[in-house]
C-alpha positions as CSV (number, residue, x, y, z in Angstrom):
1,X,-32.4,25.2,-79.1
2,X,-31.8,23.7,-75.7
3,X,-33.1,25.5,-72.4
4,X,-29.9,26.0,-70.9
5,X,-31.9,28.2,-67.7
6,X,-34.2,24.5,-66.9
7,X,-30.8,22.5,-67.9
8,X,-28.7,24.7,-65.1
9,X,-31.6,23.9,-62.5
10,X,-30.0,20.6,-62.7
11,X,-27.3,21.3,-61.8
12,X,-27.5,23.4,-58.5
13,X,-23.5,23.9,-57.8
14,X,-23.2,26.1,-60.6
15,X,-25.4,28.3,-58.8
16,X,-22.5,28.3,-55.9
17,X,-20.6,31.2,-55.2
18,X,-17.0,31.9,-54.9
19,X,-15.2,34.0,-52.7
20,X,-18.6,35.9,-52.8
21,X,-18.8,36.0,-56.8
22,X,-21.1,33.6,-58.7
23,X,-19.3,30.6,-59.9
24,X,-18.5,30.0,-63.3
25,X,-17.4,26.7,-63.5
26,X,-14.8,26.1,-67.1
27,X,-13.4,23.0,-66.3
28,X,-15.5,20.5,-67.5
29,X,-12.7,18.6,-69.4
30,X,-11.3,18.0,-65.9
31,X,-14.8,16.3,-64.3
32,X,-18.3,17.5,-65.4
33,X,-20.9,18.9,-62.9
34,X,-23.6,16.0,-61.8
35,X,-27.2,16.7,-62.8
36,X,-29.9,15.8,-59.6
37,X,-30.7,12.8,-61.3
38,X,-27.4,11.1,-61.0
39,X,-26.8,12.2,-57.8
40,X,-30.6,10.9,-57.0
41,X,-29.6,7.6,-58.6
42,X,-26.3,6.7,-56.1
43,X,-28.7,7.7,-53.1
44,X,-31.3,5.1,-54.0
45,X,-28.4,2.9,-54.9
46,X,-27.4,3.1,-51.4
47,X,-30.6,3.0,-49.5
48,X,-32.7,0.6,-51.6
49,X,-30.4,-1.7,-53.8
50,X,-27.3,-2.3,-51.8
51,X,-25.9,-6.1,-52.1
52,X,-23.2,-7.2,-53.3
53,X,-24.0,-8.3,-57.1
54,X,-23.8,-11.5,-59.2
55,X,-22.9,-13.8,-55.8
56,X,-26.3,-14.2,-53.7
57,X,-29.6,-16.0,-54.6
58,X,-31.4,-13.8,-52.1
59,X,-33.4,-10.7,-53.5
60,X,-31.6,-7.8,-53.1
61,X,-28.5,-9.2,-54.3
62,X,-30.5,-10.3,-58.1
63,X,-32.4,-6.9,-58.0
64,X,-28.6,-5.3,-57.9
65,X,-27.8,-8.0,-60.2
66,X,-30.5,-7.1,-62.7
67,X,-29.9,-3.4,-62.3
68,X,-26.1,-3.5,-63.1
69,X,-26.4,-6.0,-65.7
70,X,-29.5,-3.2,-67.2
71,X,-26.6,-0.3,-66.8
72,X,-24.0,-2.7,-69.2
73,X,-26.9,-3.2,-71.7
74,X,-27.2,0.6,-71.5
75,X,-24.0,1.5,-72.5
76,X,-24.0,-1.0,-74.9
77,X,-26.8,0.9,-76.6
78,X,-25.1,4.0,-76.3
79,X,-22.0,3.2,-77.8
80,X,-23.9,0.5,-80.5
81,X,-21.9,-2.0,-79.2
82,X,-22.7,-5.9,-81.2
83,X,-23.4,-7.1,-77.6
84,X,-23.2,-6.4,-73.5
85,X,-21.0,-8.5,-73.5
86,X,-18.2,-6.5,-75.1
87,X,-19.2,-3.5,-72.2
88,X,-15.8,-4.1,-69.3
89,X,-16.7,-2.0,-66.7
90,X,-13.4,-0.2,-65.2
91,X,-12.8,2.7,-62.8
92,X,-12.0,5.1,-65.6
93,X,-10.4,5.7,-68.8
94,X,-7.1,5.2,-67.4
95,X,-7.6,1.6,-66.2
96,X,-9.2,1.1,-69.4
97,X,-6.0,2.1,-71.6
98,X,-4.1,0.5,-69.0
99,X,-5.7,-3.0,-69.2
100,X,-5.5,-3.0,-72.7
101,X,-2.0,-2.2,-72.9
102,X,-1.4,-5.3,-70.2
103,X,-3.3,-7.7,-71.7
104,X,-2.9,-7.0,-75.4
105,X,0.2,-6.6,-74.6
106,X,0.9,-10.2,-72.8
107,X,-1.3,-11.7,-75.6
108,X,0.3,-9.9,-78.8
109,X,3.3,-8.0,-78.4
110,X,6.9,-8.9,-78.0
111,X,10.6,-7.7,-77.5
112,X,10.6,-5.0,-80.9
113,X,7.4,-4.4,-81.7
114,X,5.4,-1.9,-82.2
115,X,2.8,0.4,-80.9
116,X,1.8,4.1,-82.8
117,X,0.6,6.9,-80.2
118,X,0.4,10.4,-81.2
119,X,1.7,13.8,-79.5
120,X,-1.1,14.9,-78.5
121,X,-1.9,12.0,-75.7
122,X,-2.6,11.9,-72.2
123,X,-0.4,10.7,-70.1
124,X,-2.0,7.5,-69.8
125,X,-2.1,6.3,-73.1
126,X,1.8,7.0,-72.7
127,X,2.8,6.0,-69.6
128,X,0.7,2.6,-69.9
129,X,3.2,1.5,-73.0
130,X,6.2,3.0,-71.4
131,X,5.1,0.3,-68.7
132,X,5.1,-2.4,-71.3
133,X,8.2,-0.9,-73.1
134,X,10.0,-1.8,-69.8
135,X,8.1,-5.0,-69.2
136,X,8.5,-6.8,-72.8
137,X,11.4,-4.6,-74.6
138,X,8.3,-2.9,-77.2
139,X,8.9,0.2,-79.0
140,X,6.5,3.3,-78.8
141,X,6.5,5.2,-82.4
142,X,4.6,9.1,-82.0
143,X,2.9,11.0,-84.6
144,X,3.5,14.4,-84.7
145,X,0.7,17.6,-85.6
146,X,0.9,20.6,-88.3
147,X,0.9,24.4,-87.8
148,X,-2.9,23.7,-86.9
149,X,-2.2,21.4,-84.1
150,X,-4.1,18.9,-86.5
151,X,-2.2,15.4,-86.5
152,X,0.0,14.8,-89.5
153,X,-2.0,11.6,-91.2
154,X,0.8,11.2,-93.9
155,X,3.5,10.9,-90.6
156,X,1.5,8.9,-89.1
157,X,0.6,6.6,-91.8
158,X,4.5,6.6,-92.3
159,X,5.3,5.4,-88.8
160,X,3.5,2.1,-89.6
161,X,5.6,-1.0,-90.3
162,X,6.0,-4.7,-90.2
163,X,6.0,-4.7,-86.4
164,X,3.1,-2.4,-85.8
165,X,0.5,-4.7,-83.7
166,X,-1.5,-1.8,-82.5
167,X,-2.9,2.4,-82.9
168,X,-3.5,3.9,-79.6
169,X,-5.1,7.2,-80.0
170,X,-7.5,10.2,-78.4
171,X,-10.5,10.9,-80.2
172,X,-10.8,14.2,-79.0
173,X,-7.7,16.1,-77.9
174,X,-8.0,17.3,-73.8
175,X,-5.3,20.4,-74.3
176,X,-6.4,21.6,-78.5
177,X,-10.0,20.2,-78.6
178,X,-8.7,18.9,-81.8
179,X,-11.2,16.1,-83.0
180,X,-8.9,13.5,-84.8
181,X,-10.4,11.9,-88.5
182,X,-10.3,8.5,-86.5
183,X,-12.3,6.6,-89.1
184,X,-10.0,7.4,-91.6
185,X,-7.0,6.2,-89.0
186,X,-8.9,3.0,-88.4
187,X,-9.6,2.2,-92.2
188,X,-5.6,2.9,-93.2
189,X,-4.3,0.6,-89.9
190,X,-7.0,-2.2,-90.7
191,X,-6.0,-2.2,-94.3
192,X,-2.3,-3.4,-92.4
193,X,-4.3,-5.9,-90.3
194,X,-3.6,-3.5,-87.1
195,X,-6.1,-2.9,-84.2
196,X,-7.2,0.5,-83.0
197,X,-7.6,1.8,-79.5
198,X,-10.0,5.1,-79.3
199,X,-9.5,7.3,-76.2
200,X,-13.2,8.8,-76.2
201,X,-12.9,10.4,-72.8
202,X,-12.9,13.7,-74.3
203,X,-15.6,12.6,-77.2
204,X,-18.2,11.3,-75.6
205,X,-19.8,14.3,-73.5
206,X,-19.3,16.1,-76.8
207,X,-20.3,13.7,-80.0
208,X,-22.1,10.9,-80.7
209,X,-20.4,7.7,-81.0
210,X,-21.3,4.7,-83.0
211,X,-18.2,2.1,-81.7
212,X,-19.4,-0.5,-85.0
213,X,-19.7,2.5,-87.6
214,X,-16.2,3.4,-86.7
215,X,-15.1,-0.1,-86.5
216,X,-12.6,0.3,-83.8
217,X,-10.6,-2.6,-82.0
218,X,-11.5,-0.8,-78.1
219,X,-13.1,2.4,-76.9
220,X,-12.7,3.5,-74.0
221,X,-14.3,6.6,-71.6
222,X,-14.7,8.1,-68.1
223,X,-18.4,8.2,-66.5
224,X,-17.1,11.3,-64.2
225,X,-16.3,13.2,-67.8
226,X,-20.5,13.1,-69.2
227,X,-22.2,13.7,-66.1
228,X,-21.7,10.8,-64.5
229,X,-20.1,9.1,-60.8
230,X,-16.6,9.3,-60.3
231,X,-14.2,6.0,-60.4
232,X,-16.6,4.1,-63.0
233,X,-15.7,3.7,-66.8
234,X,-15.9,1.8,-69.8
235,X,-13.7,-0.3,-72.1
236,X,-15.5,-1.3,-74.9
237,X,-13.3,-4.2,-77.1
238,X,-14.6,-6.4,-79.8
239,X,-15.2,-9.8,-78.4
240,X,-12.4,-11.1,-81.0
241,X,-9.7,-9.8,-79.4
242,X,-10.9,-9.7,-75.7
243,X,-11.1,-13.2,-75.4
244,X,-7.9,-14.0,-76.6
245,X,-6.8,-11.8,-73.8
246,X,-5.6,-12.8,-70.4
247,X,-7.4,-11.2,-67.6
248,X,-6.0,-8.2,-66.5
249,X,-6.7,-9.0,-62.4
250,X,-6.8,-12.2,-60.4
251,X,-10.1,-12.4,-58.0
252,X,-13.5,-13.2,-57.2
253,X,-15.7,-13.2,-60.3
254,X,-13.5,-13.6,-62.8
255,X,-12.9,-17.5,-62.5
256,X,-15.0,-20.1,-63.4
257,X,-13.1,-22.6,-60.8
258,X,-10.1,-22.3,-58.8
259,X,-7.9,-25.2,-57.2
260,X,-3.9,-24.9,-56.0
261,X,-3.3,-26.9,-59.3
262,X,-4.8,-24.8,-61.9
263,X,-7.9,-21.9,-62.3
264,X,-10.1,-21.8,-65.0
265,X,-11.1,-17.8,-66.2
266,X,-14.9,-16.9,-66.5
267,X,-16.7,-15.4,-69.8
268,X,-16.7,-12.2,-70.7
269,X,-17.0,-9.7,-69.9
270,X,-16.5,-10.6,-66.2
271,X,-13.3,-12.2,-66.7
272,X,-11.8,-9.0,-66.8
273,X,-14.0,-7.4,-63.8
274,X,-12.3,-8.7,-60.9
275,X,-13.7,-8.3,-57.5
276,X,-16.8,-6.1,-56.1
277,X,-17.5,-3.9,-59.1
278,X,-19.1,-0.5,-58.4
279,X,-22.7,-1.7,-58.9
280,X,-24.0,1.8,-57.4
281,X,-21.9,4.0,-59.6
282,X,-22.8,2.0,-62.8
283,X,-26.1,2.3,-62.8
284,X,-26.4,6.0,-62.1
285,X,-23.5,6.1,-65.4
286,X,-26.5,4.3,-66.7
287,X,-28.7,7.3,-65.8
288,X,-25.9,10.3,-66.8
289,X,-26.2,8.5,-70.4
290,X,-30.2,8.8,-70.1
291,X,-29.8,12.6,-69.2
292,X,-27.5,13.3,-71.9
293,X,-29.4,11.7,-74.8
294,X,-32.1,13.2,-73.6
295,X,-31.0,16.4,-74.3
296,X,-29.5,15.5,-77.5
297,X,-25.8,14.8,-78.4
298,X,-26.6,17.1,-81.7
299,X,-28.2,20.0,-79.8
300,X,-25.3,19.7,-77.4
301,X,-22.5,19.6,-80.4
302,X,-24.5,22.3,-81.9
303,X,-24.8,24.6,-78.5
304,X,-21.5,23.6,-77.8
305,X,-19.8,25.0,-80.9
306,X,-21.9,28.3,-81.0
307,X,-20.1,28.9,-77.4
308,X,-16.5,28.2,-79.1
309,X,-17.2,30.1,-81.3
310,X,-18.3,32.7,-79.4
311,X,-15.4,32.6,-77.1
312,X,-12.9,32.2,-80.3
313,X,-14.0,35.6,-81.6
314,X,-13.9,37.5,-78.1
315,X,-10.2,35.9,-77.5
316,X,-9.0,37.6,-80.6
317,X,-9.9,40.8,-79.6
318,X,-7.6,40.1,-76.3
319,X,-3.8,41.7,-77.1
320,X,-1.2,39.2,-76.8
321,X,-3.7,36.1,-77.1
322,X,-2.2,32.9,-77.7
323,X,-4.6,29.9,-79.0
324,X,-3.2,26.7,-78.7
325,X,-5.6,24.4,-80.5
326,X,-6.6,25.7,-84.0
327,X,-8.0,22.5,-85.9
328,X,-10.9,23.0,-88.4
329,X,-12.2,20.0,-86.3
330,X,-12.2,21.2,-82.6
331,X,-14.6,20.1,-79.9
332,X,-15.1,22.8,-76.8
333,X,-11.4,23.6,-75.7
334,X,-9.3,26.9,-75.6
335,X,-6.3,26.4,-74.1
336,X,-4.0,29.3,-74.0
337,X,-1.4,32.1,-73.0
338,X,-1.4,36.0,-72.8
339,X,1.7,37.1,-73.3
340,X,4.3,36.0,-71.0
341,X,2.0,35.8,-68.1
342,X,2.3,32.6,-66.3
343,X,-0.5,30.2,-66.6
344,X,-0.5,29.7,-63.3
345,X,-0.5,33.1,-62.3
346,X,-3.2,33.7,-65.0
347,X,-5.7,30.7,-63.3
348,X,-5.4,31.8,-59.9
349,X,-5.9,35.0,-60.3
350,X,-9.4,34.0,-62.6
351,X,-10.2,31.6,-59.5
352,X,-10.3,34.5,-56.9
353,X,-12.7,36.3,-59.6
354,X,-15.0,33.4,-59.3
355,X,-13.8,31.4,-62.9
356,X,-12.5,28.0,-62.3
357,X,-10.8,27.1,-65.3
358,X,-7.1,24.7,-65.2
359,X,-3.9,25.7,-65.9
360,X,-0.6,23.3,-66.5
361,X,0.6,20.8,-68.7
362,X,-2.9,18.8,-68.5
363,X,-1.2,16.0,-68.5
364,X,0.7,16.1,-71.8
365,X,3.4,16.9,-71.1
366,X,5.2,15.8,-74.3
367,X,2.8,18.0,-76.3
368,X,3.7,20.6,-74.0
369,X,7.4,20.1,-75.2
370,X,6.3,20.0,-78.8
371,X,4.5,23.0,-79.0
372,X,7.9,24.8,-76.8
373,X,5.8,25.8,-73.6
374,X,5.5,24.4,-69.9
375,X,1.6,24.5,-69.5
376,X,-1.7,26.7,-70.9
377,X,-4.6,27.9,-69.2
378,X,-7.3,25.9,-70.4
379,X,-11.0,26.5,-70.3
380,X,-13.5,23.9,-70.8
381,X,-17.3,24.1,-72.0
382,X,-20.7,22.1,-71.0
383,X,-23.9,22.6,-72.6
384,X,-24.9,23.9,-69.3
385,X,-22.5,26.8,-69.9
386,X,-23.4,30.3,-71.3
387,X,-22.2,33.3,-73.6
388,X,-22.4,35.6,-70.3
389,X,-20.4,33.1,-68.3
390,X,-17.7,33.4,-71.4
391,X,-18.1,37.3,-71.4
392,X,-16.9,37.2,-67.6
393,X,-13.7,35.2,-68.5
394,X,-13.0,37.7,-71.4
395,X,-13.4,40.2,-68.8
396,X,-11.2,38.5,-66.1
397,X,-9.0,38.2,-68.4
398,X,-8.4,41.6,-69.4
399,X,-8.4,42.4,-65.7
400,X,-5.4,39.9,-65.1
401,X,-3.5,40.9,-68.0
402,X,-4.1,44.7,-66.9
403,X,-2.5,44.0,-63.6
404,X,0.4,42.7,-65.4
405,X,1.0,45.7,-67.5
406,X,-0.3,44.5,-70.4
């Protein structure tokens, strides 16, 4: 069992209050909370490392060197990668999705072919192939979910053709919590000789990951989504694909010479790391990774599910409950309605009782179209959450709907 009172000492803004009521904070799919440690880590960053990395033969700039070369080994190790070298760091998962679908793209797909997405994506593993759909003439194929909010495998499987070059995917669904059966996904598109991109940024607060056991193509997450700095991420890609890639950026540190006639690309992973990376931020990613598995990614699935659970049973019991997210796989999301009170109005209302939880279309939209609503009211679990911190948003809740008559 974890010790959720000494893990919420790390964590001192949960201890904030709101409009005098103690916070409870539900919106961790948004951004997570930042342990002392982290936030520790980017002050001595700032004080004692600070020079700019990879360019200097004085000290400080090696011991930054060293340091964010250390955080790419690190999330090597935590994703099992074959080698650092496959670690691109990015500024998020966003920039990650939307590299890929630039360079893969450039490197692999032309005028009429094919890339599979589902209905349950962000908006950025959408809106980065719409960009290549306009760019190159490609066509984006979607697979659509059940009655559970589970995605249809046999549609999916049926949207595959001779012009598929590449699966673009979530792991972990940021509106239904639904966790997608991505090895299975990955076996079926290898068996057709197509690569797989994994959207982890909802997996990896939640699960462990193994990036060689499930054999996917890239992986990418957000460091602000498991405890970490904002604007840093990861793409993770298998060195046989990235470096038939083109870079993604021109710059500083991702040549190897440069002349008005012609410029030569450096190795990876830095030919895709253009200009001043965020040496500070990557290391104390480095250190959000240390505090997680610290903790445990079991105990924290574990915790985590005994709080979804908890709250699934307590939402039942509300009158006019709508869940949207119902999988037999589901990581720690409710999104949902009561009655026809507006999600808006539902959220706000919760916020000036001291609950932050979002409300809107979460960016997905097109599910939002698919499941015939405009947005949910979503709330978002952390291991350093609580059952009493879920009995206060049953009870707001209740209040709200109250005040609407219901």
């Amino acid at each position: 069992m974890l010790d959720i009172n000494s893990i919420r000492k790390d964590f001192p803004i949960i201890e904030s209050t709101v409009y005098g009521k103690p916070l409870v904070y539900l919106d961790n799919g948004a951004t997570t909370q930042k342990p002392l440690c982290v936030i520790d880590k980017l002050r001595d960053g700032y004080l004692h490392h600070n020079a700019n990395v990879h360019r200097g033969v004085h000290f400080l700039s090696q011991d930054a060197t060293d340091l964010h070369e250390s955080a790419r080994q690190r999330v090597q190790q935590f994703l099992n990668a074959r080698e650092s070298a496959e670690i691109i760091f990015t500024r998020g998962t966003t920039e990650s999705i939307n590299l890929v679908a630039y360079s893969f793209g450039e490197a692999f797909m032309n005028e009429g072919d094919e890339v599979i997405v589902t209905d349950m994506e962000h908006h950025s593993n959408i809106v980065s192939w719409q960009l290549l759909q306009a760019r190159k003439g490609i066509v984006i194929r979607h697979a659509r979910l059940n009655e559970l909010q589970e995605l249809d495998l046999e549609h999916l499987q049926s949207l595959f053709s001779e012009r598929t070059r590449l699966v673009s995917l979530t792991h972990v669904s940021n509106v239904l919590g639904t966790v997608n059966p991505v090895k299975k996904i990955i076996d079926y598109a290898h068996s057709k000789n197509v690569p797989v991109l994994v959207d982890g940024a909802q997996s990896v607060p939640h699960l462990k990951v193994d990036v060689q056991a499930l054999d996917c193509d890239f992986f990418v997450f957000s460091g602000h989504k498991i405890y970490g700095p904002t604007g840093v991420g990861v793409l993770y890609g298998k060195r046989e694909w990235l470096d038939k890639m083109p870079p993604y950026q021109g710059g500083g540190e991702m040549i190897k010479t440069v002349s008005f006639e012609v410029t030569t690309f450096n190795e990876l992973p830095y030919k895709f790391e253009a200009g001043t990376p965020d040496f500070i931020s990557t290391v104390a990613l480095a250190t959000a990774l240390d505090y997680v598995e610290a903790i445990g990614l079991d105990d924290i699935m574990e915790y985590e599910h005994q709080l979804l659970t908890f709250c699934t049973d307590e939402f039942h019991k509300i009158p006019g409950m709508r869940i949207f997210g119902n999988a037999h796989e589901k990581s720690a999301v409710m999104s949902f309605l009561v009655g026809d009170i507006h999600h808006y109005d539902m959220g706000m209302l919760l916020d000036k009782l001291g609950i932050a939880v979002r409300t809107g279309h979460h960016c997905a939209e097109p599910l939002m179209h698919s499941l015939g609503i405009l947005g949910t009211v979503r709330a978002s679990f952390s291991f350093y959450n609580t059952e009493e911190e879920i009995e206060k948003l049953v009870a707001g809740i209740r209040r709200v709907s109250k005040m609407f008559g219901m």
